[in-house]
N, C-alpha and C positions, 0 to 999 in steps of 0.2 A: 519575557514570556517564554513558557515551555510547548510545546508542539508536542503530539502522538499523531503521526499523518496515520497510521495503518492498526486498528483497531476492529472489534467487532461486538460492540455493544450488545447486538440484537443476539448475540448465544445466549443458549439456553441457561447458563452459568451465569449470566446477568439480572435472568427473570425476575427476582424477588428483591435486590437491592442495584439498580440500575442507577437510581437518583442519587443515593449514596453513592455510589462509586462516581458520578461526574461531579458531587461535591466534595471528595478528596482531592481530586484531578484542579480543581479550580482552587482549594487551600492553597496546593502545591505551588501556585503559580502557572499551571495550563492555560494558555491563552485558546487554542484551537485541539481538540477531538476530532480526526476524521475518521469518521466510521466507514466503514467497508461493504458492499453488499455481496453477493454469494448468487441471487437465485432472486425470483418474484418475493418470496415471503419477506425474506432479509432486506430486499431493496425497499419493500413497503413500509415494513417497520423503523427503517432507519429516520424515513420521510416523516415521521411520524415522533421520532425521539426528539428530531433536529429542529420544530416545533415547539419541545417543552422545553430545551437545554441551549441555551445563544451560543454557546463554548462548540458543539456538534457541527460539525461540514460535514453534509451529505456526500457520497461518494457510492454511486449504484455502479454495480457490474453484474459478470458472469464468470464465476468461478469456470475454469477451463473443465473439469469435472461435471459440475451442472450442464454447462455449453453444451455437451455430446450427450445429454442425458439419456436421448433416443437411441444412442447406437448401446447404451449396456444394456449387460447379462442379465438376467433376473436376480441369479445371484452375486451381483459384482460386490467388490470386498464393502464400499464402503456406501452408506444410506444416501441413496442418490431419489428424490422427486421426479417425475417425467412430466415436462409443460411440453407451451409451443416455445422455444426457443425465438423466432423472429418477433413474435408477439411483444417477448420483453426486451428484445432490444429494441422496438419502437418505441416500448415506455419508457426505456431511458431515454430514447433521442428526445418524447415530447416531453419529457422533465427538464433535459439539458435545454429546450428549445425557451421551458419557460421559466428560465434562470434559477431552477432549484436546485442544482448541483455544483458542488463545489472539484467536484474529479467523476473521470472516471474509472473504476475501478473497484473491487481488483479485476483485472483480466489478466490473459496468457496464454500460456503452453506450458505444459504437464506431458513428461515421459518419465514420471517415477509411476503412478496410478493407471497412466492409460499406455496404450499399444500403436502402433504406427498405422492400425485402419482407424484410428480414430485423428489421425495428425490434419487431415485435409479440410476436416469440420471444426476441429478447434480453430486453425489457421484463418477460415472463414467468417467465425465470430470475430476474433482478436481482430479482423482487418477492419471487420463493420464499425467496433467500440473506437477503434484508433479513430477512423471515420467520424465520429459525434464529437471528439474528445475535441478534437483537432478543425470543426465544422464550428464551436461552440469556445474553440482556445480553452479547454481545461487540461487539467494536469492528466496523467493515465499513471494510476497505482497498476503495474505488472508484478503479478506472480509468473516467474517460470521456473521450472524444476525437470532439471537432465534436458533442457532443450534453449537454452540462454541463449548459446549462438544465432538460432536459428530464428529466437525470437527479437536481439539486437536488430540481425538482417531486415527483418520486416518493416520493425518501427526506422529503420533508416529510410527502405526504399520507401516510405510514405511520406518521411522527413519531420517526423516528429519529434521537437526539441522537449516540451513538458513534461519527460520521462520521469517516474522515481521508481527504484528497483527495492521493493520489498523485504524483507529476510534473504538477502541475494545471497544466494548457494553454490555458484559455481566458482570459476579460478579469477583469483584474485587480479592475477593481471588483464583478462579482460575487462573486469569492474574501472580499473584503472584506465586502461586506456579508451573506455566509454565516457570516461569523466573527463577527462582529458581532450579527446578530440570531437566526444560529441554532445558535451553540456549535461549530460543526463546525469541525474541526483541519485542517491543510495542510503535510503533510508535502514538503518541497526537496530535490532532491536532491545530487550531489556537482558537478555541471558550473555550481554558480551565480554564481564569480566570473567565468564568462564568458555568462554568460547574464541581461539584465537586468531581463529578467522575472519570475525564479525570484530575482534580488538586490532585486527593487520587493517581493516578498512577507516577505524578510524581513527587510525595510523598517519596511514597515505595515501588518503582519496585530496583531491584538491579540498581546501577547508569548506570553499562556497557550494561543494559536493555532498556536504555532510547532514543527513535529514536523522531522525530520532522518531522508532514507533513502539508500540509494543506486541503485536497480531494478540493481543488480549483477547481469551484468556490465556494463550499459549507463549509457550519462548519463557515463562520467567526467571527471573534471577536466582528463584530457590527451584531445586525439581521439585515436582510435586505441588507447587503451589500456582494457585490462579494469576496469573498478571494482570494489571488495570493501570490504565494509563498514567496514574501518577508514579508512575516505575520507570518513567524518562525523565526524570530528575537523578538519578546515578548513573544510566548512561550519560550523562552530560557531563555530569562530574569525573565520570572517568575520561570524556573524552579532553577534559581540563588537565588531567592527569598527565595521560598520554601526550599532548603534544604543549605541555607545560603554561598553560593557560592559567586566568582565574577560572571560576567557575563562573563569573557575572561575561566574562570574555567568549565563552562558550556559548553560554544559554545565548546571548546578544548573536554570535555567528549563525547558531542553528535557528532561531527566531528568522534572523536575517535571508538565509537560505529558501526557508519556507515562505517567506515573501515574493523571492523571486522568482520560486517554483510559479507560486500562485498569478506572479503579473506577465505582463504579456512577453512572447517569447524575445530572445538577444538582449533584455533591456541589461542582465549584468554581466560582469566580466569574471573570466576565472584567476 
């Protein structure tokens, strides 16, 4: 089976052929869709998809953006919503509580969009979601961007193993030695034959490190083109490539990995 752990069905680029695109994903060979949530709307609709489509694992968060929604601008760059914040993180908690989530996520830290009086509220969320994630044993899909460090630091001092790092954007050898000394997974997206950063990871992340998504519709393999989850069939194959695999050897590790993500924490080895 093929895996897209990081996904987002519920864009608006999905609207009008959603069912089609989770029945390319499942031609493909996609065993698991986890879709990602953003915000109340996106978490609701996912709950919602994951009900018509068996291949769907739910996956509710708070985009680190949303998270701080109250502290922005009127005119902040990018179309942000204003809820209550604690509101849906209790909706996550009582959906994790009543076994309808498969992760939590995405969550994080953001210091490319946001500014450092927004660092102590995002920090705040990210602690709470690690909180359910970790109360509940599910995986935590983290987005972070220009704040990796800072956001490693956190999920350690909580001691969270069920990590996978998203379109991880920062220096490669932290990625590494987060795989290395602290179990945590790294999931690549679809755009990695042109991208040599996201081909250095997998490269040389430890193999049982190695997760496959697409943040569909974004990252794809062509610019300009939409991405959908059966777009992790050539990252696989590249990753057959790169460390001289079959491709059935591949798809079997990262099938494998995503397994382990999902079972309960230490059960495998690096």
């Amino acid at each position: 089976m093929y895996v897209d752990i990081h996904t987002h069905l519920t864009h608006e680029r999905f609207a009008h052929d959603v069912d089609a695109v989770v029945a390319r994903a499942r031609t493909a060979g996609l065993g698991a869709i986890m879709v990602n949530g953003l915000e109340p709307v996106s978490n609701r609709a996912i709950l919602e998809l994951a009900k018509t489509h068996d291949i769907v694992e739910p996956a509710l968060g708070l985009y680190p953006v949303d998270a701080v929604c109250h502290l922005l601008p009127d005119d902040f760059t990018l179309r942000v919503n204003r809820f209550d914040v604690d509101a849906e993180i209790a909706f996550i908690r009582s959906m994790a509580g009543a076994g309808r989530l498969s992760a939590v996520g995405e969550c994080g830290l953001d210091g490319h969009w946001l500014g450092p009086e927004t660092f102590p509220e995002q920090e705040r969320v990210f602690e709470e979601l690690i909180g359910i994630a970790m109360e509940y044993r599910l995986p935590l899909i983290i987005h972070t961007r220009k704040r990796e460090r800072r956001c490693a630091e956190i999920l350690r001092h909580s001691g969270a193993q069920k990590v996978d790092f998203h379109c991880y954007g920062g220096k490669a050898k932290q990625a590494l030695r987060w795989a290395h000394e602290d179990g945590w997974w790294f999931s690549i997206p679809a755009n990695a034959r042109r991208n040599e950063a996201f081909a250095k990871l997998l490269r040389e992340l430890p193999q049982a490190r190695v997760l496959t998504e697409t943040d569909a519709p974004y990252m794809s393999a062509k610019p300009g083109e939409r991405s959908e989850p059966a777009a992790v069939v050539d990252t696989v194959a590249l990753l057959a490539e790169l460390r001289g695999w079959t491709v059935e050897q591949a798809r079997e590790q990262v099938w494998t990995n995503y397994q382990s993500l999902r079972g309960p924490p230490g059960q495998d080895q690096l």
